[in-house]
LUMTORMAR-475470 format. One line per 10 residues: number of its first residue (from 0); for each residue x, y, z of C-alpha. Coordinates in Angstrom, 3 decimals, padded with zeros to 6 digits. Layout:
# LUMTORMAR-475470
NUM	X:Y:Z ~ ...
This chain:
# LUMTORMAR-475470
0	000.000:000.000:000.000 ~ 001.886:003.619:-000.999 ~ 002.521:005.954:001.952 ~ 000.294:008.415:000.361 ~ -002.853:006.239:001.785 ~ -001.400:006.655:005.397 ~ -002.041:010.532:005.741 ~ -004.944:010.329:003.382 ~ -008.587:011.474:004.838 ~ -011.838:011.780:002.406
10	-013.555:014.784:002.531 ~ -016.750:013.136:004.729 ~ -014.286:012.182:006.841 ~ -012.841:015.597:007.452 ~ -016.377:017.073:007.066 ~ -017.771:014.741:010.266 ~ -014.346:015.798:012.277 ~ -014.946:019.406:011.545 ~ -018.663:018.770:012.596 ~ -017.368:017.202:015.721
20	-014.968:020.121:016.606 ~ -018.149:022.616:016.499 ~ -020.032:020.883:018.427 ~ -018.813:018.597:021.111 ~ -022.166:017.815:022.126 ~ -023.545:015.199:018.590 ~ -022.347:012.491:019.870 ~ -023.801:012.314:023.447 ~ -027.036:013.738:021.342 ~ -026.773:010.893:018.834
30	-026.829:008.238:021.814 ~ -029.748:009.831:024.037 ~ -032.196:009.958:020.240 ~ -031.250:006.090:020.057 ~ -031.949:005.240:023.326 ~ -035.393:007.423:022.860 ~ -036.270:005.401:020.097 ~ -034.337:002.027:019.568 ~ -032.754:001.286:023.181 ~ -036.203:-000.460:024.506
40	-036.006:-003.130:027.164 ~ -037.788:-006.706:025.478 ~ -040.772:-008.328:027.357 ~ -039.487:-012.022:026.400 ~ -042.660:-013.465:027.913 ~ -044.747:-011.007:026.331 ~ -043.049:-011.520:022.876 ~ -043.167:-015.341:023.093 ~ -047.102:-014.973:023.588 ~ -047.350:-012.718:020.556
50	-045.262:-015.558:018.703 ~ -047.348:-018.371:019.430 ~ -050.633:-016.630:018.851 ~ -049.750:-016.035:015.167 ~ -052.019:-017.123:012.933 ~ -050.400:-018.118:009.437 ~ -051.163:-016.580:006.548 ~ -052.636:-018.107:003.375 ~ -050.799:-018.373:-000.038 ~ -052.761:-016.207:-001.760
60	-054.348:-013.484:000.892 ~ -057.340:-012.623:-001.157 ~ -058.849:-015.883:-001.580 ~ -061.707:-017.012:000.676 ~ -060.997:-020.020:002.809 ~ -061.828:-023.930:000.908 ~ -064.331:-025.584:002.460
């Protein structure tokens, strides 16, 4: 690999330091909007019930059911 890819930094890269640098705070921001929204704690009871109650569905959803 040349030296040249040592030192190298793409321009996101540089553009997400720089963004960093202004504002110290994105990161710690970043984490408490995950936790807000993806960070849940799982009901493994709960979401075993849901699992066994599913009904499957038929091969073709609009048809009527055979008799």
């Amino acid at each position: 690999m040349p030296l040249f890819w040592k030192h190298y930094k793409s321009d996101v890269t540089n553009f997400i330091d720089e963004l960093k640098a202004k504002k110290p705070t994105l990161e710690a921001e970043q984490r408490a909007g995950r936790a807000l929204l993806w960070d849940k704690a799982v009901d493994r009871a709960a979401q075993a019930d849901y699992r066994a109650a599913r009904i499957a569905q038929q091969p073709y959803v609009y048809q009527t059911e055979a008799k």
